[in-house]
C-alpha positions as semicolon CSV with decimal commas, in nm:
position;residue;x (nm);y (nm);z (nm)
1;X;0,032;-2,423;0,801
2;X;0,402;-2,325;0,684
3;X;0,528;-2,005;0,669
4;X;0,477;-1,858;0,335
5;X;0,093;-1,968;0,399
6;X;0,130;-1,754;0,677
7;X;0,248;-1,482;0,489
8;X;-0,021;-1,541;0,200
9;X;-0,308;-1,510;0,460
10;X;-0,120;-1,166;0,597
11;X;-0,179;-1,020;0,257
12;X;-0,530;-1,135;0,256
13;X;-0,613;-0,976;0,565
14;X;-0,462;-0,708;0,519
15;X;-0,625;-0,598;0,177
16;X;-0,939;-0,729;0,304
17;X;-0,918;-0,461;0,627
18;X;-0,832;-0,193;0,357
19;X;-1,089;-0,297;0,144
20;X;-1,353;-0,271;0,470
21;X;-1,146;0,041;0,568
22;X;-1,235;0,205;0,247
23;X;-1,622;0,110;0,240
24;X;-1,655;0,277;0,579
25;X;-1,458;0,612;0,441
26;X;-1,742;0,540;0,177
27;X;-2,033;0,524;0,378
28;X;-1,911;0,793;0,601
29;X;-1,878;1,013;0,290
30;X;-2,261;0,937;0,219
31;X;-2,378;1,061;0,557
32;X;-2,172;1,381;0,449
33;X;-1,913;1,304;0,733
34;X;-1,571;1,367;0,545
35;X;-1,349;1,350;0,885
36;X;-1,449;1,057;0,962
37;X;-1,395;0,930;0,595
38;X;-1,050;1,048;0,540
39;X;-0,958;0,886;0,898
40;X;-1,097;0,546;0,725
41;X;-0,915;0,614;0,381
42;X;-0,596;0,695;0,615
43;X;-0,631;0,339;0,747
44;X;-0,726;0,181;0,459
45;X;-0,392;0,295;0,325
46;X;-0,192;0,159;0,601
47;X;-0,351;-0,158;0,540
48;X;-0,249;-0,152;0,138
49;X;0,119;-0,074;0,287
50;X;0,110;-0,367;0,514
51;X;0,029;-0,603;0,212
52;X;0,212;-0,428;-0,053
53;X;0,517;-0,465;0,216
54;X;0,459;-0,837;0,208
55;X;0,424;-0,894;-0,150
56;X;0,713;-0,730;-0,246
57;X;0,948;-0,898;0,042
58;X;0,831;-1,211;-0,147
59;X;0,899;-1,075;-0,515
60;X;1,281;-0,932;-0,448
61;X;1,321;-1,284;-0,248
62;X;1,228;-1,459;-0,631
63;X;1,440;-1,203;-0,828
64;X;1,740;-1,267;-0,552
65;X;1,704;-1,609;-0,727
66;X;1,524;-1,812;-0,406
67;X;1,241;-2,051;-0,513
68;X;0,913;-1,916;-0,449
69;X;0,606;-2,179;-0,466
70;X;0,282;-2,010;-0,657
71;X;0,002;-2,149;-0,526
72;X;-0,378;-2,087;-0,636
73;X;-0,339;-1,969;-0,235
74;X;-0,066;-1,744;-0,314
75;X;-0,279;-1,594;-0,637
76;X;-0,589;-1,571;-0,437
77;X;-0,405;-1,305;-0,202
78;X;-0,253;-1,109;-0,516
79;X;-0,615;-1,071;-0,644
80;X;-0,735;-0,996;-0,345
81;X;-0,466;-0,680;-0,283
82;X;-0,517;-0,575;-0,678
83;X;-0,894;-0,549;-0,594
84;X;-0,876;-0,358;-0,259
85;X;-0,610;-0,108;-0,423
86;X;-0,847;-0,078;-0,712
87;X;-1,178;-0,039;-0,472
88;X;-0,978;0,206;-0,267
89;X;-0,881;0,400;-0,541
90;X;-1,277;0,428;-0,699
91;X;-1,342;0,500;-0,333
92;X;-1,149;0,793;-0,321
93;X;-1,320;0,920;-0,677
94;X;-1,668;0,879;-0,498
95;X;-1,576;1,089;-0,213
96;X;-1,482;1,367;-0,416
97;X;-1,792;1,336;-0,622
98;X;-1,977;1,347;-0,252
99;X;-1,780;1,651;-0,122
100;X;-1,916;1,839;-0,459
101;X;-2,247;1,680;-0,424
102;X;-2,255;1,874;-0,030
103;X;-2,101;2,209;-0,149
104;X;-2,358;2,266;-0,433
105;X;-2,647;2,143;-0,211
106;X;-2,489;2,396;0,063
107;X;-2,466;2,620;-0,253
108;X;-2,834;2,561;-0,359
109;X;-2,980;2,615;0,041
110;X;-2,853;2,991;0,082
């Protein structure tokens, strides 16, 4: 493996951990546990800033003029980041909707 697969596989995992980052903040959310799910949304956005850290190192080295090889590899990772920043982001939506989802039921109780 050379070194820009390397770096290819870094974004992978790292948008996959935010992805899995963001489906626990998710499921935390469901069991009405929001500290828990903003800890996981915290992480998941670490992760994103790992990746999005990587990818960009690799797109200033291409506009600095230095030959960077796209591979269906190298594609497979920018999907793969596009779709965990879009999950994370529908994620976050879905909280909210379960935070007002609690208060009214709170609301609806007394």
């Amino acid at each position: 493996m050379n070194n820009l697969e390397e770096i290819i596989f870094s974004i992978i995992i790292h948008g996959g951990n935010a992805r899995a980052k963001s489906y626990d903040a998710l499921k935390a959310a469901q069991n009405n546990n929001f500290s828990d799910a903003e800890v996981f949304m915290i992480e998941a956005e670490k992760e994103l800033g790992k990746a999005h850290r990587i990818q960009t190192d690799i797109i200033q080295k291409e506009a600095n003029g230095e030959k960077v090889d796209v591979s269906v590899l190298f594609v497979h990772a920018q999907d793969h980041l596009m779709t965990a920043m879009a999950e994370k982001t529908l994620i976050e939506n879905m909280i909210d909707l379960y935070k007002r989802i609690n208060s009214l039921e709170k609301e609806v109780e007394e």
